[in-house]
C-alpha positions as CSV (number, residue, x, y, z in Angstrom):
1,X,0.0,0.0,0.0
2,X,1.1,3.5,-0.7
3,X,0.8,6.3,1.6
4,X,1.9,10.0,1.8
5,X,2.9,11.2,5.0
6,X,3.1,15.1,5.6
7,X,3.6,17.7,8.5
8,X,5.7,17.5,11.5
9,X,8.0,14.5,11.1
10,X,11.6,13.7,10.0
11,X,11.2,12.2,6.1
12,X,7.7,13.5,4.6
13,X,7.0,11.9,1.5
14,X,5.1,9.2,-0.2
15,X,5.7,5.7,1.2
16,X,5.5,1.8,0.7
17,X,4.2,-0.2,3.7
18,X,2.5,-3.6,3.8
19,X,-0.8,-4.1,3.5
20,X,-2.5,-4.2,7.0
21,X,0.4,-1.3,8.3
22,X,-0.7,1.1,11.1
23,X,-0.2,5.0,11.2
24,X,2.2,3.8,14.2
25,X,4.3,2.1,11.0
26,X,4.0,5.0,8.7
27,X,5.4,7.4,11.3
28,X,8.4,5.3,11.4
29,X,8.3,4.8,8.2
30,X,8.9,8.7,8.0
31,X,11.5,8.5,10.9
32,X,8.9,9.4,13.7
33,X,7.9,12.3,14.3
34,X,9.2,15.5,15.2
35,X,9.3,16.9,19.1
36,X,7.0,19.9,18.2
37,X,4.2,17.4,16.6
38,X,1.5,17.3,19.0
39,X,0.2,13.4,19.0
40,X,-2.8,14.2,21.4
41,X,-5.8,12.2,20.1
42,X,-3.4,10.1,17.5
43,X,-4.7,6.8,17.4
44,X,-1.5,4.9,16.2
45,X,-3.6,1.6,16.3
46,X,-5.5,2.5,13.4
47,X,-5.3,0.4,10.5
48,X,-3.8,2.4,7.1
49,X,-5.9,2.5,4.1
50,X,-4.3,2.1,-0.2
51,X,-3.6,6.0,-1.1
52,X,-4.0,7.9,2.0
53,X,-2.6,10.7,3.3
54,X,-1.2,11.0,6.7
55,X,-0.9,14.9,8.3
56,X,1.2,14.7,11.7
57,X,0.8,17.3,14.1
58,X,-0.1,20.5,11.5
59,X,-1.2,23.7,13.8
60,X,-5.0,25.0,12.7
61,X,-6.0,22.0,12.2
62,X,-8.9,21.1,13.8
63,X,-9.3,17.4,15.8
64,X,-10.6,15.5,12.8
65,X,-8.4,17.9,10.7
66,X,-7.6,18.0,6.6
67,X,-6.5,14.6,5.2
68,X,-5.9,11.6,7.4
69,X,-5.6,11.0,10.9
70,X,-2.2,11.4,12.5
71,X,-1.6,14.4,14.8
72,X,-4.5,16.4,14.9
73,X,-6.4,14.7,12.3
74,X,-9.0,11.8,11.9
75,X,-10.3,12.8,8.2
76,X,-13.0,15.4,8.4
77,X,-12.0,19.0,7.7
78,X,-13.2,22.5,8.5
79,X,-16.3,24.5,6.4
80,X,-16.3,23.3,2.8
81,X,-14.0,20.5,3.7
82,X,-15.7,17.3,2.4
83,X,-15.4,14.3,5.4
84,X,-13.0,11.3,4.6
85,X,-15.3,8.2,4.8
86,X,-12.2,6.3,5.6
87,X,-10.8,8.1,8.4
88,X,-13.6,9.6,9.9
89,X,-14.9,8.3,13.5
90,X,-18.3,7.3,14.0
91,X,-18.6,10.9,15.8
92,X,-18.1,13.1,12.7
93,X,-20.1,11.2,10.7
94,X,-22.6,11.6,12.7
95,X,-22.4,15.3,12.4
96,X,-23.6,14.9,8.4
97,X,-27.0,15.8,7.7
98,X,-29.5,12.4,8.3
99,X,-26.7,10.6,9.5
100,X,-27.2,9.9,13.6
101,X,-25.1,7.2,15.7
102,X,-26.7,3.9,14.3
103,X,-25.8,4.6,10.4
104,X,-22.5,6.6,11.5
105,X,-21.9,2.9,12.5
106,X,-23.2,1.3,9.4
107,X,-20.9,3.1,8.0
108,X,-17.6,2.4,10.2
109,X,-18.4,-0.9,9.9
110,X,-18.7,-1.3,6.4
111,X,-15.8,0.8,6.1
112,X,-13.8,-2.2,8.1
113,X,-15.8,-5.4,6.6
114,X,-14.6,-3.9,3.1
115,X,-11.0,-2.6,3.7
116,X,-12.0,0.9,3.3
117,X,-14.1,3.0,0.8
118,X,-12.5,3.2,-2.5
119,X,-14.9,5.5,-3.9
120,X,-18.6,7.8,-2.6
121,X,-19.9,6.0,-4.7
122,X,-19.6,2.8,-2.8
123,X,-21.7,4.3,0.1
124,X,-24.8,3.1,-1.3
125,X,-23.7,0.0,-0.6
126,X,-24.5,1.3,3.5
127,X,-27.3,-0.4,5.5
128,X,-29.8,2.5,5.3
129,X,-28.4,4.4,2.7
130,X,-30.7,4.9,-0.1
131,X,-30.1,7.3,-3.3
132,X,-31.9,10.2,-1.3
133,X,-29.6,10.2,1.2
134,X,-26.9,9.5,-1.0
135,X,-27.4,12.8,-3.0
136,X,-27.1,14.9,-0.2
137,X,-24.3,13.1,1.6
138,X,-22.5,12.9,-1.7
139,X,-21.5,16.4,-2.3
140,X,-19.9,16.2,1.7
141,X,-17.7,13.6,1.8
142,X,-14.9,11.9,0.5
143,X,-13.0,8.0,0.2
């Protein structure tokens, strides 16, 4: 798998780790991370999905900050931001419009049955997502 790590460690860049890796591999991967990066709320556990990208410990960003989750991030960005279905807790997507805790699950769990989301598109594919829901999530989120 191929993943870009950015912000506040030692070797940014786009990396090869094994399928299955963890953020905890990519930041070693990318030689840790630096003493400034604040880790608070980085779940290193979390398994790593095919082309994401990894921000470490970027100021401004919000908790569930731009791009993946490392640092200060968990994939759902600030106003006009669209949410990363594949790194977003159950939480923030259950801040999207019709979406409360039950299908914020659906979707968390699909997302891990199915080794992440590889396109929207593949949202329909949701326990109690139909194609009216789907349009208006659609235009707010992202793989």
């Amino acid at each position: 798998m191929i993943v870009d790590v950015a912000g506040k460690v030692r070797r940014p860049g786009v990396l090869t780790l094994p399928a299955g890796s963890r953020v905890a591999d990519a930041l070693r991967a990318a030689g840790g991370a630096k003493p400034d990066a604040d880790l608070t709320g980085l779940n290193r556990a979390r398994v790593l999905f095919d082309g994401e990208q990894v921000l470490v410990g970027l100021p401004g960003l919000p908790v569930g900050g731009q791009g993946s989750e490392v640092g200060n991030g968990a994939g759902g960005g600030g106003p006009g931001v669209p949410l990363s279905l594949n790194t977003a807790t159950a939480e923030q997507l259950d801040t999207l419009p019709g979406v409360g805790p039950v299908l914020a699950r659906h979707i968390v769990d699909h997302r891990t049955e199915h080794g992440g989301f590889r396109s929207v598109g593949e949202l329909r594919e949701v326990n109690g997502i139909g194609e009216r829901r789907f349009a208006d999530l659609e235009p707010l989120v992202r793989p």
